[in-house]
N, CA, C and O atoms as CSV, one atom per row, in Angstrom:
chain,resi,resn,atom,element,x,y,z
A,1,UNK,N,N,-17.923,-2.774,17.482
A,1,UNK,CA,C,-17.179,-3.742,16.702
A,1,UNK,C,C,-16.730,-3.140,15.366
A,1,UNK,O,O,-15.527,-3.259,15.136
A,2,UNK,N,N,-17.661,-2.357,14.210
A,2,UNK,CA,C,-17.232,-1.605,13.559
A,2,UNK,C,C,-15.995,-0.894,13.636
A,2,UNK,O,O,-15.167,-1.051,12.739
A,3,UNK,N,N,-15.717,0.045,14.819
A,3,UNK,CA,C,-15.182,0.741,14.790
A,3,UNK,C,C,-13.643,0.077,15.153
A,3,UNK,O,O,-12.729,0.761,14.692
A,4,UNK,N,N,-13.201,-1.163,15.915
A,4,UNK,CA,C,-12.234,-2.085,15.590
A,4,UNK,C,C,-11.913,-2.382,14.714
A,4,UNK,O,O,-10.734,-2.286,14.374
A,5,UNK,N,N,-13.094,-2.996,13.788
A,5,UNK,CA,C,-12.617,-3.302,12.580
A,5,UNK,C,C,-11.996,-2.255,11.388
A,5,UNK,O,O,-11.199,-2.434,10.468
A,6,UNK,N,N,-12.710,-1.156,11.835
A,6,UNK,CA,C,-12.165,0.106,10.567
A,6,UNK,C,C,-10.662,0.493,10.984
A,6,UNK,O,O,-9.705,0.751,10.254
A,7,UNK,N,N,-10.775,0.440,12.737
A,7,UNK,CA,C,-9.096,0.377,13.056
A,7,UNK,C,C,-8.072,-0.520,12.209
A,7,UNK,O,O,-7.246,-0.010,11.452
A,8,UNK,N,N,-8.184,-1.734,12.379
A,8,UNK,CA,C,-7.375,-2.830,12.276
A,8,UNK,C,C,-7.391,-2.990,10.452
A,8,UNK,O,O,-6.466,-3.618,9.936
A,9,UNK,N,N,-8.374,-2.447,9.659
A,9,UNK,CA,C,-8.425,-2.970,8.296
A,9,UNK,C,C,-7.030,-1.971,7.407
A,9,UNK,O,O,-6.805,-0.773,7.579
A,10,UNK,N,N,-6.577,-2.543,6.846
A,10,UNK,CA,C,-5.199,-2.412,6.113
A,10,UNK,C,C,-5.291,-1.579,4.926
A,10,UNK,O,O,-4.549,-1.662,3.947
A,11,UNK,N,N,-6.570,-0.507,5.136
A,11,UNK,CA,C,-7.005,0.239,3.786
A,11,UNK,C,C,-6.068,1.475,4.074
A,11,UNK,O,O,-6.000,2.007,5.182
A,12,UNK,N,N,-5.215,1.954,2.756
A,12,UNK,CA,C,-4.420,3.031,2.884
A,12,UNK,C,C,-5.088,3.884,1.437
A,12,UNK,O,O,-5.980,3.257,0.866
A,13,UNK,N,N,-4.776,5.004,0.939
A,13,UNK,CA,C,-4.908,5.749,-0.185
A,13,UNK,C,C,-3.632,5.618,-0.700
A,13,UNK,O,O,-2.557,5.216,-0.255
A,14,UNK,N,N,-4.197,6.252,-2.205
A,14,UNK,CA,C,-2.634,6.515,-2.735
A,14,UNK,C,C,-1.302,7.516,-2.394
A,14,UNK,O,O,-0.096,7.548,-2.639
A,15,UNK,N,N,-2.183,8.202,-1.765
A,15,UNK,CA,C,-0.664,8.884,-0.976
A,15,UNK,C,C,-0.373,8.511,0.079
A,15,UNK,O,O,0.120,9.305,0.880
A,16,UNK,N,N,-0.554,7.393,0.361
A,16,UNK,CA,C,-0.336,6.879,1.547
A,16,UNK,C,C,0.642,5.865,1.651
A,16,UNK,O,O,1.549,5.750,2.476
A,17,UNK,N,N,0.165,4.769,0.190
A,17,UNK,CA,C,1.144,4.365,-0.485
A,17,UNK,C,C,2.508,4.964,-0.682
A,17,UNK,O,O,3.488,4.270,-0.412
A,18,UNK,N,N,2.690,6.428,-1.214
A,18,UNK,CA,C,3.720,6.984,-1.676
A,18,UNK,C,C,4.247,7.306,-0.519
A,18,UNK,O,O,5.420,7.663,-0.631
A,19,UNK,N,N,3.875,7.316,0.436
A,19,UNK,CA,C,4.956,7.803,1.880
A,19,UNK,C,C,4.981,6.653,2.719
A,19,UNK,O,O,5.433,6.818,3.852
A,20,UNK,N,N,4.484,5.230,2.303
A,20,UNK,CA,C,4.615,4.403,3.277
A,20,UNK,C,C,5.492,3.786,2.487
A,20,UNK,O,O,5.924,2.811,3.101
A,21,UNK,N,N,6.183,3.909,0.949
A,21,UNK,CA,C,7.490,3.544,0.344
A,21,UNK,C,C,8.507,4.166,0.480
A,21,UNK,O,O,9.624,3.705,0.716
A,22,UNK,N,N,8.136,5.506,0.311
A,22,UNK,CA,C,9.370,6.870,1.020
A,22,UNK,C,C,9.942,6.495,2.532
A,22,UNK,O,O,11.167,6.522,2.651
A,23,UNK,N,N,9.299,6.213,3.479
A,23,UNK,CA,C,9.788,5.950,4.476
A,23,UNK,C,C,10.235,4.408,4.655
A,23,UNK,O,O,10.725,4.326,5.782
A,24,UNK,N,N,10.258,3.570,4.227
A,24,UNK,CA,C,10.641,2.426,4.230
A,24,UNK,C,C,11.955,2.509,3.269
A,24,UNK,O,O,12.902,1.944,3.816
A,25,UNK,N,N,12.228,2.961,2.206
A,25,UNK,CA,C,13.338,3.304,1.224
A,25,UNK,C,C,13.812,4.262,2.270
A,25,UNK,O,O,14.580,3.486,2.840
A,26,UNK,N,N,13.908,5.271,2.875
A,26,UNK,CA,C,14.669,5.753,3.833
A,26,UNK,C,C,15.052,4.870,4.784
A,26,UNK,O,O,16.188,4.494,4.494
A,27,UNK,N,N,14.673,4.358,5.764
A,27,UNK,CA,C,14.601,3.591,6.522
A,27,UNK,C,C,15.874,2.210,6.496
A,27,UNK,O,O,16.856,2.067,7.224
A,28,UNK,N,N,15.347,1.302,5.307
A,28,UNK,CA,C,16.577,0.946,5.216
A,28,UNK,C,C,17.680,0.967,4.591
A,28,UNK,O,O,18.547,0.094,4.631
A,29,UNK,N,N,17.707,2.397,3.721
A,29,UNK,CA,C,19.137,2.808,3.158
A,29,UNK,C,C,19.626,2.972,4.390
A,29,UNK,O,O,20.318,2.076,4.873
A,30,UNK,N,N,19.365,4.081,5.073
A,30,UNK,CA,C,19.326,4.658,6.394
A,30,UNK,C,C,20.094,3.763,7.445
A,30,UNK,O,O,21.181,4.116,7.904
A,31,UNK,N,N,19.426,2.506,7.824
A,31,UNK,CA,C,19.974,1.666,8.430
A,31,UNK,C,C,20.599,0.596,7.818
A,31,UNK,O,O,20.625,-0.401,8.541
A,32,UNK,N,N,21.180,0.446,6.585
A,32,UNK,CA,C,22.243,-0.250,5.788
A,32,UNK,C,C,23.094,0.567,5.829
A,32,UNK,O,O,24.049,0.178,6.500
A,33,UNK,N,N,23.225,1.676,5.364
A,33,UNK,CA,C,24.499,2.195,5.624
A,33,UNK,C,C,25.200,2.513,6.795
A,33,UNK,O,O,26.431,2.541,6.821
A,34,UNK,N,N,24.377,2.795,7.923
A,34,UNK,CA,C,25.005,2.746,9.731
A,34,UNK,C,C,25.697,1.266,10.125
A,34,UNK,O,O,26.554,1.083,10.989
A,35,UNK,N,N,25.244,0.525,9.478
A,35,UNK,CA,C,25.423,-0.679,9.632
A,35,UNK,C,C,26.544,-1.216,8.764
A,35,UNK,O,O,27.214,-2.213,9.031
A,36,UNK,N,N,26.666,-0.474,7.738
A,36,UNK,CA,C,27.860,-1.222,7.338
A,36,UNK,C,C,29.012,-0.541,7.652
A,36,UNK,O,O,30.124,-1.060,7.551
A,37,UNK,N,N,28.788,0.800,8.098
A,37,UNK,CA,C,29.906,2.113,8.935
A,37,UNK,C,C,30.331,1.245,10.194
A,37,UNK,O,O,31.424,0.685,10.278
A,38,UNK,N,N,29.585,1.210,10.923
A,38,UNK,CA,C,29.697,0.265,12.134
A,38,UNK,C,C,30.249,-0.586,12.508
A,38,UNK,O,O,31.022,-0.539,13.465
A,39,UNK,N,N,29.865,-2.045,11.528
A,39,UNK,CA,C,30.522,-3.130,11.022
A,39,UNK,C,C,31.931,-2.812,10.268
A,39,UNK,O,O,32.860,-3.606,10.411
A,40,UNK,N,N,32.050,-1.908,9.644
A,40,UNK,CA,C,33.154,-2.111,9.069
A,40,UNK,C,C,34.322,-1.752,9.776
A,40,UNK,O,O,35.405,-2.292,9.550
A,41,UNK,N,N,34.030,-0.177,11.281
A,41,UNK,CA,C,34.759,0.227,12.145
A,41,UNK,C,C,34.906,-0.642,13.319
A,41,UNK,O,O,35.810,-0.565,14.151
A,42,UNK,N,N,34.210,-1.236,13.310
A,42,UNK,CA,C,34.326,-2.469,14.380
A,42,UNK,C,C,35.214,-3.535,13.988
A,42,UNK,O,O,36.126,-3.996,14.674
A,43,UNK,N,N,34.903,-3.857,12.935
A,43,UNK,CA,C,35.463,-5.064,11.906
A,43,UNK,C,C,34.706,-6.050,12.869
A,43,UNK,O,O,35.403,-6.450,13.801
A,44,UNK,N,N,33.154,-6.613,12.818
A,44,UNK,CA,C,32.634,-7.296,13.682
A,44,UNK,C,C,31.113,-7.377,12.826
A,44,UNK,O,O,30.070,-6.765,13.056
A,45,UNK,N,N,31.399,-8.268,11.879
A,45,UNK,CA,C,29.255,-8.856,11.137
A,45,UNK,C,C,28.504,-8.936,12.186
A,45,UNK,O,O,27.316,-8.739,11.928
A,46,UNK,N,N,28.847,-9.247,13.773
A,46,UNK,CA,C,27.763,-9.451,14.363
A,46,UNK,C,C,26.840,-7.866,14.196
A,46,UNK,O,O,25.777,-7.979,13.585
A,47,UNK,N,N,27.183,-6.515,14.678
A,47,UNK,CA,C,26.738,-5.643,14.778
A,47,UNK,C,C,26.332,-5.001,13.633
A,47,UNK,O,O,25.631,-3.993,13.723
A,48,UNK,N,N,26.797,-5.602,12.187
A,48,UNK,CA,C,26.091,-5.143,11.012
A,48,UNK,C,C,25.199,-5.501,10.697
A,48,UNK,O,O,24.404,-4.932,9.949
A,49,UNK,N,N,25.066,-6.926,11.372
A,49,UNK,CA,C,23.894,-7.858,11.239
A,49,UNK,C,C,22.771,-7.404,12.298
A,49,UNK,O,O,21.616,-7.746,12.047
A,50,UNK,N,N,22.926,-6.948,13.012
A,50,UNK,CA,C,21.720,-6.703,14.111
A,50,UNK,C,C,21.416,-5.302,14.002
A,50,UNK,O,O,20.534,-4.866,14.742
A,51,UNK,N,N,22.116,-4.363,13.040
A,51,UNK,CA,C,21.676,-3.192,13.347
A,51,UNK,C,C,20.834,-3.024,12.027
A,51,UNK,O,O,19.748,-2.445,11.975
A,52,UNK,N,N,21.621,-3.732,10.747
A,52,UNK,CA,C,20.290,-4.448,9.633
A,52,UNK,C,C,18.996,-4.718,9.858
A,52,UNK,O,O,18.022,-4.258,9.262
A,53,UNK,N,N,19.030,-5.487,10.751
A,53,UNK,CA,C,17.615,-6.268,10.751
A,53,UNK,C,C,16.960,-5.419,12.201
A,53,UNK,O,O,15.754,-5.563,12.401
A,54,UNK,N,N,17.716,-4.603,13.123
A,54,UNK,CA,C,16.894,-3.466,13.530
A,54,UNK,C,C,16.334,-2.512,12.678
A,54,UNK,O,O,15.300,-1.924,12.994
A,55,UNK,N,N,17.015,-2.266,11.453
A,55,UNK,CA,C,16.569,-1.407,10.445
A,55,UNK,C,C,15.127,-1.927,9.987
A,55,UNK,O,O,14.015,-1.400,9.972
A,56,UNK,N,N,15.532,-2.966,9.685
A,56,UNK,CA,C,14.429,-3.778,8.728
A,56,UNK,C,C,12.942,-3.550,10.251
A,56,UNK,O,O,11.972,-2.823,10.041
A,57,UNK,N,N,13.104,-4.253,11.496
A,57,UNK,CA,C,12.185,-4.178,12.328
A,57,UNK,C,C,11.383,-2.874,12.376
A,57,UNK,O,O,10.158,-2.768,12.431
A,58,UNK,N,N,12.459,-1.740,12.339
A,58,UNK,CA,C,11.262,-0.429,12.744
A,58,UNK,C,C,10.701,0.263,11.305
A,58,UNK,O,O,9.979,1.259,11.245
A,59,UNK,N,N,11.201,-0.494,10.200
A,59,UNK,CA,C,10.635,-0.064,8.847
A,59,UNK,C,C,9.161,-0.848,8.854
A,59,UNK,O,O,8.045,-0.426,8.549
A,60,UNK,N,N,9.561,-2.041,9.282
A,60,UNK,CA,C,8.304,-2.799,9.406
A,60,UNK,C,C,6.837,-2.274,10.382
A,60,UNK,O,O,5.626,-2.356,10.174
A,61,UNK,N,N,7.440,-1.875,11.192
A,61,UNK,CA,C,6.603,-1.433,12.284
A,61,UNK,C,C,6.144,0.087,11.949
A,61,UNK,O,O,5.229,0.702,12.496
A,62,UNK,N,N,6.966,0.524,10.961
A,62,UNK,CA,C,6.706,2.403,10.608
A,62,UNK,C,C,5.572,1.873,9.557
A,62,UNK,O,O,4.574,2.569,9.363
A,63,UNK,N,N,5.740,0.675,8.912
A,63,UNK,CA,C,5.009,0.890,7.239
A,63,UNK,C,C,3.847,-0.324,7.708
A,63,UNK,O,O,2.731,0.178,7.573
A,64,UNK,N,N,3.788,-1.153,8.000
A,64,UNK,CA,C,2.497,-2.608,8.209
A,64,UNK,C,C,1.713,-1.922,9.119
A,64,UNK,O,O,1.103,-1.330,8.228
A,65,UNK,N,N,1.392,-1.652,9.756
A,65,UNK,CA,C,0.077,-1.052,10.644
A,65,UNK,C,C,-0.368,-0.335,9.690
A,65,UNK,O,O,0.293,-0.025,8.698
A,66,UNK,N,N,-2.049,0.136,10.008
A,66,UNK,CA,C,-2.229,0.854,8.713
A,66,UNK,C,C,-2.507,2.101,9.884
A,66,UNK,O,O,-3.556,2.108,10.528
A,67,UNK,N,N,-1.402,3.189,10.087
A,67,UNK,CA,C,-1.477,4.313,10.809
A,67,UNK,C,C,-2.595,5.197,10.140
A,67,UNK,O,O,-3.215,4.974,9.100
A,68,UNK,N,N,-2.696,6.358,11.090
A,68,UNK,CA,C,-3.587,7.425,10.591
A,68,UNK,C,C,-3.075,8.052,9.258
A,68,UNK,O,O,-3.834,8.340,8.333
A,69,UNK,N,N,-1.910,8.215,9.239
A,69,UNK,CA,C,-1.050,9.054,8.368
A,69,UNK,C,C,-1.115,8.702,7.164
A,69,UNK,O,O,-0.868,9.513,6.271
A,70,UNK,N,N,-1.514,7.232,6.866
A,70,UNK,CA,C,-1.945,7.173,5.301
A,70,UNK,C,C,-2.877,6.715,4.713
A,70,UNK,O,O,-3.040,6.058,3.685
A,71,UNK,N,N,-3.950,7.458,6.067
A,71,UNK,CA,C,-5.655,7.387,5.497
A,71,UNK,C,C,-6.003,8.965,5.317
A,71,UNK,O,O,-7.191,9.264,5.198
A,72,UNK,N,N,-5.088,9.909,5.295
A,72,UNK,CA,C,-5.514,11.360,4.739
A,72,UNK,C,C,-5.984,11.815,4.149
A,72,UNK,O,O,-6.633,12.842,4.349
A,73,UNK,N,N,-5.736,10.757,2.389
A,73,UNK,CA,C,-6.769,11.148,1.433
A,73,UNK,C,C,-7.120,9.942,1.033
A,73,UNK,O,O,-6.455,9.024,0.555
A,74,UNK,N,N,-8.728,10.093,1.390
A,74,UNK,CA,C,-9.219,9.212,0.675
A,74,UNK,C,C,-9.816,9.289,-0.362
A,74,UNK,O,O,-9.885,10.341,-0.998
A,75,UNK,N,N,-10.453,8.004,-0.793
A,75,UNK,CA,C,-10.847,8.052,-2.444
A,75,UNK,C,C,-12.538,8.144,-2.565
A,75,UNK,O,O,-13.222,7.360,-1.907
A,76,UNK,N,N,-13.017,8.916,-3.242
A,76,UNK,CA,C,-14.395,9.156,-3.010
A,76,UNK,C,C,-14.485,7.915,-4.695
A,76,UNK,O,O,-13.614,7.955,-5.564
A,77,UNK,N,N,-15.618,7.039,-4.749
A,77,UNK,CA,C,-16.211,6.780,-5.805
A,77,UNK,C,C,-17.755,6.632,-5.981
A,77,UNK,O,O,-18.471,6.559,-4.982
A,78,UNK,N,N,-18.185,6.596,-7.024
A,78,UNK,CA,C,-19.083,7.116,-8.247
A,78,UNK,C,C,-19.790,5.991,-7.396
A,78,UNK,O,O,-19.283,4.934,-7.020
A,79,UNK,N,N,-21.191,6.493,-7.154
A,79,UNK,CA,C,-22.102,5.346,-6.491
A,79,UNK,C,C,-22.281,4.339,-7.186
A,79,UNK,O,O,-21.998,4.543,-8.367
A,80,UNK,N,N,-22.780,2.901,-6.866
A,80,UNK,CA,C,-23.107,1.834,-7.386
A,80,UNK,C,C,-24.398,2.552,-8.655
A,80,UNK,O,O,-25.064,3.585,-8.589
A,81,UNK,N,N,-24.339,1.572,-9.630
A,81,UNK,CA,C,-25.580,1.611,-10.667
A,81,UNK,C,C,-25.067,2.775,-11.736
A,81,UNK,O,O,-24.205,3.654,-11.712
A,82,UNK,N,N,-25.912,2.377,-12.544
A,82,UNK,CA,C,-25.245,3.204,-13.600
A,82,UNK,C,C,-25.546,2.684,-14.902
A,82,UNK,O,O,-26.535,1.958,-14.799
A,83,UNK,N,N,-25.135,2.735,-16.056
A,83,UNK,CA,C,-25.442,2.174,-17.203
A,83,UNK,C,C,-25.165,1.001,-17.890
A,83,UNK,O,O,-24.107,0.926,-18.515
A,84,UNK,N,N,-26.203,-0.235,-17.871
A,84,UNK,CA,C,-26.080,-1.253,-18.412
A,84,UNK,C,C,-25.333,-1.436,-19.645
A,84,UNK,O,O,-25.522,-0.831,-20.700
A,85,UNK,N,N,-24.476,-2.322,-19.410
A,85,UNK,CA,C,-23.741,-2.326,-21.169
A,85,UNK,C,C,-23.980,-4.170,-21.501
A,85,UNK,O,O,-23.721,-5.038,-20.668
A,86,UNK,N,N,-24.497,-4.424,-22.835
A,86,UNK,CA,C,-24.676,-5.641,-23.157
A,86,UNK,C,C,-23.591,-6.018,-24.795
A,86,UNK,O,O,-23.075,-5.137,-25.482
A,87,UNK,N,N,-23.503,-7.420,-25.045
A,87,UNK,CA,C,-22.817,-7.757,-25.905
A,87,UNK,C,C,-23.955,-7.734,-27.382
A,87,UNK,O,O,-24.507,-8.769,-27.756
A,88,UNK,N,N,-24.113,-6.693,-27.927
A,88,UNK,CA,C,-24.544,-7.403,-29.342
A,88,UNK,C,C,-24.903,-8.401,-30.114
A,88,UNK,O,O,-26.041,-8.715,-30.462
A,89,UNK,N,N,-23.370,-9.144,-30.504
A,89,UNK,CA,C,-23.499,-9.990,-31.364
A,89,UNK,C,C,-22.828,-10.950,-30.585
A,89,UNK,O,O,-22.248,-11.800,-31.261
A,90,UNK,N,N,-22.717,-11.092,-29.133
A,90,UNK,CA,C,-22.951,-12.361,-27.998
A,90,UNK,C,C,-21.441,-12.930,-27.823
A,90,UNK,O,O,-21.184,-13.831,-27.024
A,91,UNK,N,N,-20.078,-12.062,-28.986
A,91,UNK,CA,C,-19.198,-12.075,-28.781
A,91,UNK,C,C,-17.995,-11.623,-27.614
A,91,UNK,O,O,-17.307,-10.620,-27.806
A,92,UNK,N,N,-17.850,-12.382,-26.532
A,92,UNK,CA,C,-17.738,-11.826,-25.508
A,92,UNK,C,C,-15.822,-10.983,-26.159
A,92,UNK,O,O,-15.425,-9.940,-25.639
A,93,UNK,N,N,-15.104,-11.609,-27.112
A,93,UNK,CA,C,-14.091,-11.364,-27.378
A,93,UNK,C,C,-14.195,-10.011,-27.827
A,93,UNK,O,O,-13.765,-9.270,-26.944
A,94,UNK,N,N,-14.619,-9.326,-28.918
A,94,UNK,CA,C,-14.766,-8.120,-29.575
A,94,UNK,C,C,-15.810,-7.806,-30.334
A,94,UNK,O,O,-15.691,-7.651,-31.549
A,95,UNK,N,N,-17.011,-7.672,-29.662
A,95,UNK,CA,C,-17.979,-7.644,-30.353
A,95,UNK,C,C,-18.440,-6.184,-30.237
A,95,UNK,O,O,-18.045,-5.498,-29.294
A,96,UNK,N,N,-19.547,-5.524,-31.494
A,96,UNK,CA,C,-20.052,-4.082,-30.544
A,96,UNK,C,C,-20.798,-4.185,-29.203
A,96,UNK,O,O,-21.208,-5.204,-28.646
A,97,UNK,N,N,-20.872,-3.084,-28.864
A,97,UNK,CA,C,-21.366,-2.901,-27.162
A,97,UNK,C,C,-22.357,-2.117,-27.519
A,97,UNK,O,O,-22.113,-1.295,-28.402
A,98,UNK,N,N,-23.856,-2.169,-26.874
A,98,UNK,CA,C,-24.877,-1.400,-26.897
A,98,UNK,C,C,-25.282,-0.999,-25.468
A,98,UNK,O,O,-25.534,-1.807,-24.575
A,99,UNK,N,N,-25.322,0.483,-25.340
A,99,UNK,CA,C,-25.667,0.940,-24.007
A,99,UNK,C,C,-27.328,0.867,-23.935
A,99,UNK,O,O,-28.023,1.239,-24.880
A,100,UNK,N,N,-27.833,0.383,-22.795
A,100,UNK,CA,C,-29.477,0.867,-22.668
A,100,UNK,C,C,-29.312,1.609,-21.240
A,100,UNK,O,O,-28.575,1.450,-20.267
A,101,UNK,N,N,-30.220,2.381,-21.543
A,101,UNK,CA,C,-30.641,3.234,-20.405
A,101,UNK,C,C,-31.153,3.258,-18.833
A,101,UNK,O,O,-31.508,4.139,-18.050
A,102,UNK,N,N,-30.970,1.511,-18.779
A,102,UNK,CA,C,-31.648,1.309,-17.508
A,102,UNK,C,C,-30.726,1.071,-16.531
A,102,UNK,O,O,-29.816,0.280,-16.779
A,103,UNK,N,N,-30.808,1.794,-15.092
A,103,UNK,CA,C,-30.383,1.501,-14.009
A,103,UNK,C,C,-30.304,-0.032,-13.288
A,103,UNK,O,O,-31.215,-0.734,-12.847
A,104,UNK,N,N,-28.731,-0.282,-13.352
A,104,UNK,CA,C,-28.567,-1.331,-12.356
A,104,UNK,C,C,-28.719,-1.751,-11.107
A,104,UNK,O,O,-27.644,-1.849,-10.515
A,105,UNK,N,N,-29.690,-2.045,-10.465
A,105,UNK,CA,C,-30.161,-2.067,-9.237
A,105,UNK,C,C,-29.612,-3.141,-8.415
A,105,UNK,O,O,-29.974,-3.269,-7.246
């Protein structure tokens, strides 16, 4: 069941981000402009209109799944726990901050 779920969960990295916008900004410049070449040599909206929103379909289908391709790098972080920080003078707005030394468990 795990291993479904790690399939299906929608976690990407940040470069994953950056090429799952790159290809979608390709995608439908890409297929706006065939589409308005098309449409305009045709002289016919129906086929500018359907080759649009074919654009739009396989951008959708290239970028919403969360493929392998933009889980490449992932993000390592800093284990749980670490250094307690408390309010001083109980001012949650701007008050000083005093570190103590004890682990958050």
């Amino acid at each position: 069941m795990d291993q479904i779920q790690s399939i299906l969960d929608g976690f990407i990295d940040f470069e994953g981000q950056r090429l799952a916008e790159t290809l979608t900004t390709t995608i439908l410049v890409l297929s706006g402009i065939l589409a308005f070449i098309v449409g305009y040599l045709l002289s016919d909206l129906k086929y500018t209109v359907y080759i649009g929103l074919s654009g739009t379909v396989i951008a959708f289908l290239a970028v919403v799944p969360p493929w392998g391709i933009y889980k490449r790098n992932p993000l390592t972080y800093l284990p749980a726990g670490g250094v307690q920080v408390q309010m001083v003078d109980g001012d949650a707005g701007g008050g000083k901050e005093k570190e103590e030394g004890k682990k958050v468990k």
